[in-house]
TORKOL-4160 file (C-alpha; in steps of 0.2 Angstrom, whole numbers, padded with zeros to 4 digits, m for minus):
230
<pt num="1" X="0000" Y="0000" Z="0000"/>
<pt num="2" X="0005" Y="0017" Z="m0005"/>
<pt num="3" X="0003" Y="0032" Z="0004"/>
<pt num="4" X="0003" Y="0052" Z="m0002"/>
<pt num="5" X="0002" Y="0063" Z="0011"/>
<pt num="6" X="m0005" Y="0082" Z="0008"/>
<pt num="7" X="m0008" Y="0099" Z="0016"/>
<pt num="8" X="m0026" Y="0097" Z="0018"/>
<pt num="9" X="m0043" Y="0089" Z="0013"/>
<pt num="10" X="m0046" Y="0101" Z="m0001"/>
<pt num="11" X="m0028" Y="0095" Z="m0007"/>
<pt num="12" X="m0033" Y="0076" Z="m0006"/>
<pt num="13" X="m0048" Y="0080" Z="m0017"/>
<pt num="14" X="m0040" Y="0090" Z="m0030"/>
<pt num="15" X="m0027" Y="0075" Z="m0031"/>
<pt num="16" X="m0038" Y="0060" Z="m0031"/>
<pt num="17" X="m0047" Y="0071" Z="m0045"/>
<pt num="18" X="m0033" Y="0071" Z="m0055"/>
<pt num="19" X="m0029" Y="0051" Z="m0052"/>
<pt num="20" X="m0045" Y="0047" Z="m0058"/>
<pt num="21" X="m0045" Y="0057" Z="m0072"/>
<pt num="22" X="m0029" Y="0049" Z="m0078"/>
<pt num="23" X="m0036" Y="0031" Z="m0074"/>
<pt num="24" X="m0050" Y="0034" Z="m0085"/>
<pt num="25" X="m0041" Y="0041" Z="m0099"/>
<pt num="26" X="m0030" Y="0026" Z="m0096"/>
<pt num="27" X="m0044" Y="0012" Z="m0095"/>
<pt num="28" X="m0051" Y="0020" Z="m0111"/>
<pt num="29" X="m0037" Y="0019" Z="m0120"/>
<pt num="30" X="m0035" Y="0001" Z="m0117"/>
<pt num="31" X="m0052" Y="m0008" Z="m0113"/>
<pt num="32" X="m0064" Y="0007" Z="m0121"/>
<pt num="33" X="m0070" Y="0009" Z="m0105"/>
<pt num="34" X="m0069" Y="0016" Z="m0087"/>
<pt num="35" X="m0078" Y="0007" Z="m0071"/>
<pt num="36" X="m0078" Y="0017" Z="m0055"/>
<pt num="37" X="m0086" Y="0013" Z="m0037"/>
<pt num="38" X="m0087" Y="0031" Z="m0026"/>
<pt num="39" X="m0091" Y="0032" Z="m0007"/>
<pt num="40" X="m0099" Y="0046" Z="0001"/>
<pt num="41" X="m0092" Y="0060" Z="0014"/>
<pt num="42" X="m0088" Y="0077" Z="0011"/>
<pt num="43" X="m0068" Y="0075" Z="0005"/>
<pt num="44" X="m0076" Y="0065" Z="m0010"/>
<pt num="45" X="m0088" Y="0078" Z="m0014"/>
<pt num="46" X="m0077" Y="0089" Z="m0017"/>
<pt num="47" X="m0065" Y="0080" Z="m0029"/>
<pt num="48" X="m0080" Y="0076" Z="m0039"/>
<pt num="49" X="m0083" Y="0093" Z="m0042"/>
<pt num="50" X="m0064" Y="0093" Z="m0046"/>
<pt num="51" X="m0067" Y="0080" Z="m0058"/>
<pt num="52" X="m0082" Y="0086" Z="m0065"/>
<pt num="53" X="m0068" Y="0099" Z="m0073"/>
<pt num="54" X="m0056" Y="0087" Z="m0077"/>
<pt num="55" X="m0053" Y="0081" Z="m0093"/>
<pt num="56" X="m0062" Y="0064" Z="m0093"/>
<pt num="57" X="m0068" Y="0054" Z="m0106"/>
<pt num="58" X="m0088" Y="0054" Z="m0099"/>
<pt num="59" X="m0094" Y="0045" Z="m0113"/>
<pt num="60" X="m0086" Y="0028" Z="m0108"/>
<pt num="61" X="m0085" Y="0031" Z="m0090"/>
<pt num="62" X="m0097" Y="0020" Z="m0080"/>
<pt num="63" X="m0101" Y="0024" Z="m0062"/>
<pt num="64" X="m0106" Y="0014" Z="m0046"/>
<pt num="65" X="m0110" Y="0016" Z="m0029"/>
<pt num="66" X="m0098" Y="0008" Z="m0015"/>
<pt num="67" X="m0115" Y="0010" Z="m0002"/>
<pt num="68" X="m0129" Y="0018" Z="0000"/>
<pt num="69" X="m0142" Y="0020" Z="0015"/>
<pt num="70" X="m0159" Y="0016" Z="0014"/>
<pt num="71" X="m0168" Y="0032" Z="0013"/>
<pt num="72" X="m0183" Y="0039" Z="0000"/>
<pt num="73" X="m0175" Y="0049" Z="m0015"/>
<pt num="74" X="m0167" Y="0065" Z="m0014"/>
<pt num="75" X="m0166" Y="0063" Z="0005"/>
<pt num="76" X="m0150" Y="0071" Z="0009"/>
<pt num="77" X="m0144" Y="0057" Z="0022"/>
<pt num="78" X="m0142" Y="0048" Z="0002"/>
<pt num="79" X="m0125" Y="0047" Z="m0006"/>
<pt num="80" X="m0136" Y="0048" Z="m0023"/>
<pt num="81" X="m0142" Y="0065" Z="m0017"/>
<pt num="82" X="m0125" Y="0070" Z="m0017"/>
<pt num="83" X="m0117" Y="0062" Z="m0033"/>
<pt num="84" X="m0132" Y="0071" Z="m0044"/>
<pt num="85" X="m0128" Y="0090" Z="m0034"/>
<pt num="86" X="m0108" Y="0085" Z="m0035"/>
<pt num="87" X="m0104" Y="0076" Z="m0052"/>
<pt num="88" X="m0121" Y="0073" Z="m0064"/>
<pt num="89" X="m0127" Y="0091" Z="m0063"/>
<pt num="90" X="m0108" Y="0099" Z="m0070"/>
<pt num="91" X="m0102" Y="0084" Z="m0081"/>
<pt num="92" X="m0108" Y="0076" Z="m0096"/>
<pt num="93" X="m0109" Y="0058" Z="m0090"/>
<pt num="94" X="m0124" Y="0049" Z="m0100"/>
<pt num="95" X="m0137" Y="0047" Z="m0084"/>
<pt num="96" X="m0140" Y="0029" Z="m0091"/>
<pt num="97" X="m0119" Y="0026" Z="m0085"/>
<pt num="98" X="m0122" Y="0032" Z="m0066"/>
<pt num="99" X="m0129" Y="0013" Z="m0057"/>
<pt num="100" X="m0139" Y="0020" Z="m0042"/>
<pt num="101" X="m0141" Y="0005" Z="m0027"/>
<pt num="102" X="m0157" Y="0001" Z="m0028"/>
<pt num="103" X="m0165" Y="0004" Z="m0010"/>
<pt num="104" X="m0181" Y="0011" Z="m0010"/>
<pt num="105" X="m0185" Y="m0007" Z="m0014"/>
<pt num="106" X="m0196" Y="m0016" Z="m0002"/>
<pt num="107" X="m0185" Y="m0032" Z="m0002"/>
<pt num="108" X="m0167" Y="m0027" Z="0001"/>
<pt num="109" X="m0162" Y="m0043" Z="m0001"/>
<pt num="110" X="m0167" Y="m0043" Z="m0017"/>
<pt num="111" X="m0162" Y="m0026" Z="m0023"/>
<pt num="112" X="m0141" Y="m0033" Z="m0016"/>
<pt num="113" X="m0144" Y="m0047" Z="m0031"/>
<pt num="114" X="m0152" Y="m0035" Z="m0042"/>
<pt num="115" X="m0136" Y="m0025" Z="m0040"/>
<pt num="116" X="m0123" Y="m0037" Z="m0039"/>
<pt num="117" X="m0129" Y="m0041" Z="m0059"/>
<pt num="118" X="m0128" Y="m0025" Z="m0064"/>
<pt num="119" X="m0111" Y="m0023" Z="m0059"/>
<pt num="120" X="m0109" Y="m0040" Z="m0068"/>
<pt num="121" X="m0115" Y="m0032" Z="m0085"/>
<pt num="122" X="m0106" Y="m0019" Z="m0086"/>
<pt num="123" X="m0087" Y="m0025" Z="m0079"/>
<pt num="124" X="m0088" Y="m0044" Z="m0081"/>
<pt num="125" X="m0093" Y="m0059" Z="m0074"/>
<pt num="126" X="m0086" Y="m0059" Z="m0059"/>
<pt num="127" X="m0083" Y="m0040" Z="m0060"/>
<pt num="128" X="m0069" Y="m0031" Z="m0059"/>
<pt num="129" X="m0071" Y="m0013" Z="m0055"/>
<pt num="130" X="m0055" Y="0000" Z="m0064"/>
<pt num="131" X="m0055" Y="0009" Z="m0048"/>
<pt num="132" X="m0064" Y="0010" Z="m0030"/>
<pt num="133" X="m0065" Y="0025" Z="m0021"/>
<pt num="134" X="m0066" Y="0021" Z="0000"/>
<pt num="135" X="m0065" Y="0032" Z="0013"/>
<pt num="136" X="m0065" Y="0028" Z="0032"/>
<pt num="137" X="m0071" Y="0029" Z="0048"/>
<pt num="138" X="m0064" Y="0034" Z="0066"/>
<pt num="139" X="m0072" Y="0017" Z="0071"/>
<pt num="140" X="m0062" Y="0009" Z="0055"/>
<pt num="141" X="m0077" Y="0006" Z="0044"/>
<pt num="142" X="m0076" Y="0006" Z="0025"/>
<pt num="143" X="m0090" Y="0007" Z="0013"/>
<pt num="144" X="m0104" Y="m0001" Z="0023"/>
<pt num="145" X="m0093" Y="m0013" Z="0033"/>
<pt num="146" X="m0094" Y="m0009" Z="0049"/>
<pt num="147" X="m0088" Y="m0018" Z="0066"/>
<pt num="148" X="m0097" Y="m0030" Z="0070"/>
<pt num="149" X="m0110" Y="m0033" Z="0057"/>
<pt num="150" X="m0110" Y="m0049" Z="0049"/>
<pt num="151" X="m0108" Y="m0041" Z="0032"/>
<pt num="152" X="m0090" Y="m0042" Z="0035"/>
<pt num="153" X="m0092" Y="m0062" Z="0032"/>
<pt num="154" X="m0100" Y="m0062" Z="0017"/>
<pt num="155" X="m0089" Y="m0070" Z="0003"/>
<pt num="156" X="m0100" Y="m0076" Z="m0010"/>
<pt num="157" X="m0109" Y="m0061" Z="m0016"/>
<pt num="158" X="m0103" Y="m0045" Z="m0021"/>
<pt num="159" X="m0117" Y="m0034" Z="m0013"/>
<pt num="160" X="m0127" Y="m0037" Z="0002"/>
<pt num="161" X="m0138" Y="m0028" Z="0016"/>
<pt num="162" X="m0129" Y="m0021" Z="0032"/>
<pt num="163" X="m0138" Y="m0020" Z="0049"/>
<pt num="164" X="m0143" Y="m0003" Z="0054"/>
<pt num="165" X="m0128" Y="0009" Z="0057"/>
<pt num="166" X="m0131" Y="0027" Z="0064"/>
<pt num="167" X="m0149" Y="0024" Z="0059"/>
<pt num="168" X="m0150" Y="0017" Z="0042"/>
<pt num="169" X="m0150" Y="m0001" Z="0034"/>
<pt num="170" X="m0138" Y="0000" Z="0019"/>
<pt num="171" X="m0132" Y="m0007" Z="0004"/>
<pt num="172" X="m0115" Y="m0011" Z="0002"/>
<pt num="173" X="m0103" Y="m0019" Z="m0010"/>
<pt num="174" X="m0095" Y="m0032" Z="0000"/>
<pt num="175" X="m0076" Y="m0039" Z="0000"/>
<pt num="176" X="m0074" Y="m0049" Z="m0013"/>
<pt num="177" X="m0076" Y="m0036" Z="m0027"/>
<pt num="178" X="m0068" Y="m0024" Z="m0015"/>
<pt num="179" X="m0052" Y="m0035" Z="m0019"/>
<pt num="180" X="m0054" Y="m0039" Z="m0036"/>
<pt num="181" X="m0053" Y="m0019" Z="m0041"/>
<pt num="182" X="m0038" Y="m0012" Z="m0052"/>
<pt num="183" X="m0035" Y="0001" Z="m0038"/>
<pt num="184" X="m0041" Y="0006" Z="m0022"/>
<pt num="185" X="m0040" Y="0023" Z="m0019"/>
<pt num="186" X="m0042" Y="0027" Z="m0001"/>
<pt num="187" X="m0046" Y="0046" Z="0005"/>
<pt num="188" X="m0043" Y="0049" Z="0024"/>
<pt num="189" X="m0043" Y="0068" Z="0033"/>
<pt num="190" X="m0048" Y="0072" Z="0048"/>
<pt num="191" X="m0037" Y="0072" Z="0062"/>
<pt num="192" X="m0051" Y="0058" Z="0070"/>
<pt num="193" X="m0043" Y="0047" Z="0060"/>
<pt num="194" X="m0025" Y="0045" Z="0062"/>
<pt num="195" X="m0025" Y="0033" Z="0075"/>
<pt num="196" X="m0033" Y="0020" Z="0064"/>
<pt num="197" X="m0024" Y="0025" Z="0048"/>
<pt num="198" X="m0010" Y="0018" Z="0056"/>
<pt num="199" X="m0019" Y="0002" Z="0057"/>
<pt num="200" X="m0025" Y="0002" Z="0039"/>
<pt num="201" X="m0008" Y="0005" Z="0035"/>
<pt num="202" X="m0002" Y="m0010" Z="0045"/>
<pt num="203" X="m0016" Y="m0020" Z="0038"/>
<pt num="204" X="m0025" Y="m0023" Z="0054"/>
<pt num="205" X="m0039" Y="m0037" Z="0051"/>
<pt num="206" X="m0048" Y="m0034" Z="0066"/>
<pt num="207" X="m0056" Y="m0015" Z="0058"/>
<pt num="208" X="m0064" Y="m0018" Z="0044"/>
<pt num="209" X="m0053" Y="m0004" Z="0034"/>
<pt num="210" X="m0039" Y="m0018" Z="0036"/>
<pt num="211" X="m0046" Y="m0032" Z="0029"/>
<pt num="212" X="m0046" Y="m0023" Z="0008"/>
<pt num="213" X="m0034" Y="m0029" Z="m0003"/>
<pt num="214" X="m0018" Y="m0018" Z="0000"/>
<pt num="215" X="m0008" Y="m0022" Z="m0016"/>
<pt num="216" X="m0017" Y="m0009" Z="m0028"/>
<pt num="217" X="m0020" Y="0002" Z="m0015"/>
<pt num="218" X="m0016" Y="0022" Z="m0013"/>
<pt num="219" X="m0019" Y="0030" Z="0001"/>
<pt num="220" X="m0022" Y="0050" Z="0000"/>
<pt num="221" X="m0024" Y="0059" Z="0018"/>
<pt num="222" X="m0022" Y="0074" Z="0025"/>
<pt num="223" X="m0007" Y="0079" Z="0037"/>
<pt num="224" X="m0020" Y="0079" Z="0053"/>
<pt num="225" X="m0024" Y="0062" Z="0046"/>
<pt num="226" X="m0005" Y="0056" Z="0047"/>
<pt num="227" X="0000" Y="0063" Z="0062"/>
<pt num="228" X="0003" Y="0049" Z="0070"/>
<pt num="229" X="0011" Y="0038" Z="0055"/>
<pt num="230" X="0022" Y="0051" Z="0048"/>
């Protein structure tokens, strides 16, 4: 695992912007197309905007959700909210390329299948994602994998339904596709974090955050994230 440290979280955005812009441009190139999995949180918002001005090949980028919490439409608790206000409303990604987790649904169980063969459609069977964006958590959750929750044992789907966690159910991809992706592309700020960036950076399996395939995996934080790993 590498790590890149910078000045700030504005600074971790802009970069990630500029790595993903490359990938794509990169995937393109090579496979005619560009498969992406985002997180939520503020940091990533940002570099979306960021990249929403990048030079990106829109036309042949395909984009996923890492999670998403169960919540009606528009609600701002849902990452979607936030992907439409940060990236769909200032780039020209074709609407029918952005794969929404499918939550409203009434069986959840359902909607994770229902998901996991969309990503199968679009990047392969089992898929393999170009790039998945994660951030994490002071508690050491990634994505939707929290401590605890018996997501975290699930090895033969790539999508499943977490327990309730600060007072939504979510959808999550889970860690076999996780560890299949070309690149991991971690974004941690926050000084709340530094303690367990350490143990990502050690590969700690006992937070979730450690258990993700460390081999293609990038690390952009903040310096109040890396104060203690500097």
């Amino acid at each position: 695992m590498k790590i890149e440290i910078l000045a700030d979280a504005d600074s971790v955005a802009q970069e990630a912007a500029a790595i993903i812009a490359a990938d794509a441009r990169a995937a393109v190139a090579q496979r005619g197309r560009f498969i992406m999995a985002v997180s939520g949180g503020h940091t990533p918002w940002v570099m979306l905007r960021d990249l929403a001005a990048g030079e990106v090949p829109w036309a042949n980028v395909h984009l996923a959700q890492v999670d998403e919490r169960v919540a009606p439409a528009g609600d701002p608790d849902r990452n979607l909210t936030h992907l439409h206000e940060s990236l769909l409303d200032r780039a020209p990604l074709p609407p029918e390329q952005l794969y929404a987790m499918p939550v409203e649904s009434t069986d959840l169980e359902a909607a994770a299948k229902q998901y996991a063969a969309v990503l199968a459609k679009i990047a392969g069977s089992p898929p393999v994602l170009d790039l998945i964006h994660l951030g994490m958590g002071p508690d050491g959750h990634t994505a939707s994998l929290v401590p605890g929750d018996p997501v975290l044992e699930v090895t033969d789907a790539d999508v499943a339904v977490a327990g309730p966690y600060q007072g939504r159910r979510r959808l999550t991809l889970t860690y076999p596709v996780l560890n299949r992706a070309r690149r991991v592309l971690w974004l941690i700020t926050g000084a709340d974090k530094a303690g367990m960036l350490v143990r990502l950076l050690e590969g700690d399996p006992s937070i979730p955050a450690g258990r993700v395939n460390q081999e293609r995996a990038l690390v952009l934080a903040d310096r109040a994230a890396a104060g203690k790993s500097e």
